[in-house]
C-alpha positions in Angstrom: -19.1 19.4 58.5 -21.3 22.5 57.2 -22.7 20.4 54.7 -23.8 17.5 57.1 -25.3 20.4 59.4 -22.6 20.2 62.4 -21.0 23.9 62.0 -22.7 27.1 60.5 -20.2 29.5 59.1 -20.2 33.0 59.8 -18.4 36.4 58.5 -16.5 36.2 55.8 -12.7 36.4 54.4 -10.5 36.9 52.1 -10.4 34.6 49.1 -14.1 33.1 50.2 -12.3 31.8 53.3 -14.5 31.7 56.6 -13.6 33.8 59.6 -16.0 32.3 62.0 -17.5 28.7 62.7 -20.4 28.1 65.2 -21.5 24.9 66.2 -24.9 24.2 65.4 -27.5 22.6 67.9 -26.6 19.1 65.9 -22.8 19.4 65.9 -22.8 20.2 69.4 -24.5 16.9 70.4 -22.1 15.0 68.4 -19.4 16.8 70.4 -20.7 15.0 73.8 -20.8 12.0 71.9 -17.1 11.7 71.8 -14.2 14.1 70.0 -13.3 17.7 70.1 -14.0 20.0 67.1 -10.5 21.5 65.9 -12.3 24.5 64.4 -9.1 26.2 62.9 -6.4 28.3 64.0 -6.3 31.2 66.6 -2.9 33.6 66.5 -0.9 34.2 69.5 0.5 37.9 68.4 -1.4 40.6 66.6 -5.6 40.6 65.8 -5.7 38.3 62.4 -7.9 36.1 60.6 -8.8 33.4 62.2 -11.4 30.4 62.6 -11.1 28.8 59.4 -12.6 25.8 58.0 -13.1 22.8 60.5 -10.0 21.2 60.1 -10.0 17.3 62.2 -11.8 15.8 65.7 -9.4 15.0 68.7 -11.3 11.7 69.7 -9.7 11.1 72.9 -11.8 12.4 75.6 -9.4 11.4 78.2 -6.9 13.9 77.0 -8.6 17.0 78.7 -12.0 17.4 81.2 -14.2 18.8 78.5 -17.7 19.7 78.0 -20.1 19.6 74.9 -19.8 22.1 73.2 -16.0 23.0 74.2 -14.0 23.4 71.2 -10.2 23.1 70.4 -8.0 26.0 68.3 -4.4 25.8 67.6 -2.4 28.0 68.4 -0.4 30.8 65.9 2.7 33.1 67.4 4.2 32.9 70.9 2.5 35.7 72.4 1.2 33.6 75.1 4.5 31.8 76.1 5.0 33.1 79.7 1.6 31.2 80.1 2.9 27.7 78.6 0.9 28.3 75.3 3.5 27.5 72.6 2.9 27.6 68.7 1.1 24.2 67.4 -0.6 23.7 71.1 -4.3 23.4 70.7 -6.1 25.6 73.7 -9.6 23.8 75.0 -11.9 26.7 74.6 -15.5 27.0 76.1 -17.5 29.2 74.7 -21.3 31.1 76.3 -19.3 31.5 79.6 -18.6 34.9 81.6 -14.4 35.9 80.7 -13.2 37.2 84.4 -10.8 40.1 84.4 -7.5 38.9 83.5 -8.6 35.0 81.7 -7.3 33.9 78.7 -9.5 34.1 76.2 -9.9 33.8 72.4 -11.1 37.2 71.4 -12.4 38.9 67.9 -12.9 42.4 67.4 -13.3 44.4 64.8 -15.7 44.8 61.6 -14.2 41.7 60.3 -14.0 39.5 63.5 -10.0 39.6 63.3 -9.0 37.3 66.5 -6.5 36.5 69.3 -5.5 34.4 72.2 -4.8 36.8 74.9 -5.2 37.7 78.9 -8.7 40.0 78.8 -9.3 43.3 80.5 -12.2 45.2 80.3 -11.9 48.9 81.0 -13.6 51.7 80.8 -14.3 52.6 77.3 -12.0 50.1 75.6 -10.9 46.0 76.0 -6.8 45.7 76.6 -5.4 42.3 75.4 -2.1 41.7 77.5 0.1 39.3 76.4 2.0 36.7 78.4 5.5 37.2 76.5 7.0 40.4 77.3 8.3 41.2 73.9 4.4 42.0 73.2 2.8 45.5 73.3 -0.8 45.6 75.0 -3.3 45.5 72.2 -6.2 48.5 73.0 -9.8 47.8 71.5 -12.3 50.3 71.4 -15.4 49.5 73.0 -17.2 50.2 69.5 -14.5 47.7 68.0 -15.4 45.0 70.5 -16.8 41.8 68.9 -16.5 39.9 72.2 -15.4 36.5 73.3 -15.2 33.6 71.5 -14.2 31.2 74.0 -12.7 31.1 77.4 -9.4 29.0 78.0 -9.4 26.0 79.8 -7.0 23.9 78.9 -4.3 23.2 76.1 -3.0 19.7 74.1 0.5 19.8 73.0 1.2 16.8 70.4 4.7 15.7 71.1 4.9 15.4 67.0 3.9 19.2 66.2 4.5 19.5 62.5 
């Protein structure tokens, strides 16, 4: 996908693996044309590595109301069960949109764009990341640790074969 111009990828990781994929101008536009980027994995539980290479396109644009430029990311951990969000789903994510108090939202903070699925709330001088399963302490970003929001959930696939 890089090399046929549809995704740039940003940051980097350990091993030379990619932390962070951003549609390009050309990939989104082949996004409204039918399929959903699956950029990689996002974890449900502590900050972690995430966004790795573009792994597949969900062609059926029936499955979820979607918009170019919406991207999918499964999910890692069960931090987000008392939501619905179980490991394997895939949360619909919409990136360049404002994240009200309380959303779920795929997150990254840090100096090296470390990620999460979580509920948002911005504070005074720091970001809390509240999880939907109580077994889950509140994760506290400073404000200087902030990277921001990658995308805002609205929606999730479940595959009925999740292997």
């Amino acid at each position: 996908m890089k090399r046929n111009g549809f995704v740039e990828i940003l940051g980097g990781g350990a091993k030379g693996r990619p932390r962070l994929v951003k549609l390009t101008p050309k990939g989104r536009l082949a996004v409204g044309s039918g399929g959903l980027p699956v950029l990689g994995e996002i974890p449900a539980g502590p900050l972690a590595a995430t966004l790795a290479e573009p792994v597949e396109i969900m062609e059926d644009e029936n499955l979820l109301s979607w918009r170019a430029g919406d991207f999918l990311l499964r999910v890692k951990g069960d931090s987000m069960i008392g939501d619905g969000i179980l490991p394997g789903d895939y949360a619909l994510l919409r990136p360049d949109i404002h994240c009200d108090q309380g959303e779920i939202a795929a997150v990254h903070a840090r100096d090296d764009y470390e990620g999460t699925l979580k509920h948002v709330f911005v504070e005074k001088d720091q970001v809390r990341l509240k999880a939907s399963n109580p077994e889950y302490d509140d994760i506290i970003v400073s404000s200087h640790e902030w990277r921001g929001v990658a995308g805002v959930f609205r929606g999730l696939v479940r595959r009925a074969n999740r292997s």
